[in-house]
C-alpha positions in Angstrom: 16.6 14.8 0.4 15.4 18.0 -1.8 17.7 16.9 -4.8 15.8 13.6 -4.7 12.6 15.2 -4.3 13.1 17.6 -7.5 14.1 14.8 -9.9 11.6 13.3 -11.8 8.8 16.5 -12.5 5.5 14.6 -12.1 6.4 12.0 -10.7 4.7 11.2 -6.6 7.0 11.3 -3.7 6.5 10.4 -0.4 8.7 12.1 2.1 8.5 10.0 5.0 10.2 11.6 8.1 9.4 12.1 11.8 8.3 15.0 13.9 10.6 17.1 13.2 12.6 16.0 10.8 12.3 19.3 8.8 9.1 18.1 6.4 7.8 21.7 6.9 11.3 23.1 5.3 11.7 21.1 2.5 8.5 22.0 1.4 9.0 25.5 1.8 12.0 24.9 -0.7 10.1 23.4 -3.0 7.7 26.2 -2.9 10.6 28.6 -3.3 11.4 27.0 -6.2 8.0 26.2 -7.9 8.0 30.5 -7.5 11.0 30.5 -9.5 8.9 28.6 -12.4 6.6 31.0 -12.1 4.2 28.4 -10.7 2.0 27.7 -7.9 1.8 25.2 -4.8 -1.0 23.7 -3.0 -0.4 22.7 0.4 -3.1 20.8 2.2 -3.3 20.3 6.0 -5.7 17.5 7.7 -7.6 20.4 9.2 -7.5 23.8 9.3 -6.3 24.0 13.7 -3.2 22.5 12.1 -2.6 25.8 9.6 -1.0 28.3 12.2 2.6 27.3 11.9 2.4 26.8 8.3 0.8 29.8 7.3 3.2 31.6 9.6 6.7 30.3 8.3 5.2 30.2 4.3 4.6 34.1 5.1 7.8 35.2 6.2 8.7 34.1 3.3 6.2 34.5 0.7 3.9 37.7 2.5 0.7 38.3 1.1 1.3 35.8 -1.7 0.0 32.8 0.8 -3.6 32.4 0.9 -5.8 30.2 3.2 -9.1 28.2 2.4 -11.3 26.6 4.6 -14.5 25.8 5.3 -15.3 28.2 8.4 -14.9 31.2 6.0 -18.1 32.7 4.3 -19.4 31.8 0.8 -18.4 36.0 0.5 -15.1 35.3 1.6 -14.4 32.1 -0.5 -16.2 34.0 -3.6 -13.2 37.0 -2.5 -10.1 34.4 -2.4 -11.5 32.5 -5.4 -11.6 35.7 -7.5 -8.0 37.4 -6.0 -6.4 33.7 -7.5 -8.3 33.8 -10.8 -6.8 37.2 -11.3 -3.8 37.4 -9.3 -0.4 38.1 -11.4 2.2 35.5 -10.6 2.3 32.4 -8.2 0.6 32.1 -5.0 0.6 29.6 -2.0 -2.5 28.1 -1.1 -3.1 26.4 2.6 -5.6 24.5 3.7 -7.8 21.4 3.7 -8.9 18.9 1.6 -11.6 22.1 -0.7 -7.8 23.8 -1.0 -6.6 21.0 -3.8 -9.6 23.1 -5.8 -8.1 26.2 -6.1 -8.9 28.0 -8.9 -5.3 28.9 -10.8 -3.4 26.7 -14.0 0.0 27.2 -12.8 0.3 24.6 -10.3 3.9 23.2 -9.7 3.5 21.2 -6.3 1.0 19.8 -4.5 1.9 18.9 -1.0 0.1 16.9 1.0 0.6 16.5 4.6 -0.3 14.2 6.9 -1.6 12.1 4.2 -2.2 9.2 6.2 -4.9 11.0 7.9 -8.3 10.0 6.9 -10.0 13.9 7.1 -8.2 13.7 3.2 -11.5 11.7 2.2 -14.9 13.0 2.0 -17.8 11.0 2.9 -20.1 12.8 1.4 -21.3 13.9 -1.7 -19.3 13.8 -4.4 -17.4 11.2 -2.5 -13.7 11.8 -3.5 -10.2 10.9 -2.1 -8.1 14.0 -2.1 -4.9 12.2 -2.6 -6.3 11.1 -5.8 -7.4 14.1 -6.7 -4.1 15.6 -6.4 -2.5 13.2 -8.4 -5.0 13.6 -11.1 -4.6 17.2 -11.0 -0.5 17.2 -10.5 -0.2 15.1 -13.6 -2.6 17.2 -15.5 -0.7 20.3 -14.6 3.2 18.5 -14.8 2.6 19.6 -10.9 5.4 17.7 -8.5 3.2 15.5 -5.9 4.4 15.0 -2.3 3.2 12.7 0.2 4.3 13.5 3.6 4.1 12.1 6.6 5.5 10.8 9.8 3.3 7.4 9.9 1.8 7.2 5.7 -0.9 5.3 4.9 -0.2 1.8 3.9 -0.9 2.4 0.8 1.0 5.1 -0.2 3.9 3.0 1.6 3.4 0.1 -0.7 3.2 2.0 -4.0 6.6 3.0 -2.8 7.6 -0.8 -3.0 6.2 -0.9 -6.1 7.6 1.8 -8.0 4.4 4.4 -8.3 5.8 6.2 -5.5 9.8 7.9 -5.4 10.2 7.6 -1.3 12.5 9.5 0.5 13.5 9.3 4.0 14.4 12.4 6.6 17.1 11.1 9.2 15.4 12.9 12.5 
């Protein structure tokens, strides 16, 4: 499944796999190797309670490199993490929700997001966006890899796969 994910450099995957499958550890690979480019990954999570594993395993590999954004933090705080990626040497991970895909850095080389079925990915208010299509804007600005996953994805996502926009892969659970 990670060979099929890595072909194709801009091109949008959707990693379709069950609970526990092993969707968190193929996209720790990917991260590991997006590091190895010397570039950056975005990982966004529905909503922040859903963080704590993530942020766990992405650390024990990654340490003080993985950063979390959400909206509970302080404008201070934000105006902190926003300032220690526009200056930071080297790649980072960032975690978080939908406000993560805006992460201040150029070297982006995955954007993952989670879950993307879920519909916290879409803000309904103003500026009204969709964050999946947000990403892709930004993942093909940035030559970024793009990965959907999810246990149940959207029907939309699933039908681009049908249609060729989308590479789909499938964890056997």
């Amino acid at each position: 499944a990670l060979q099929a994910l890595q072909k194709a450099p801009g091109a949008t995957k959707l990693l379709f796999g069950i609970t526990g499958s092993g969707k968190t550890n193929i996209y720790l690979k990917m991260a590991l190797n997006a590091f190895k480019r010397q570039k950056s990954t975005i990982l966004l999570v529905p909503e922040i309670a859903l963080t704590g594993q993530l942020v766990r395993v992405f650390r024990e590999v990654f340490g003080e490199k993985v950063v979390v954004i959400h909206s509970k933090q302080t404008e201070a705080e934000r105006h902190r993490i926003f300032d220690s990626l526009l200056f930071s040497e080297g790649p980072r991970i960032v975690i978080g929700p939908r406000s993560a895909l805006f992460a201040p850095f150029a070297s982006t080389g995955l954007i993952v997001i989670d879950e993307e079925q879920e519909p916290s990915f879409r803000s309904e208010t103003m500026p009204r966006y969709d964050s999946r299509e947000a990403a892709l804007f930004r993942g093909k600005e940035e030559g970024a890899h793009v990965l959907f996953g999810s246990a149940t994805p959207s029907t939309d996502s699933y039908y681009r796969t049908g249609t060729g926009r989308y590479a789909l892969v499938r964890l056997a659970g």
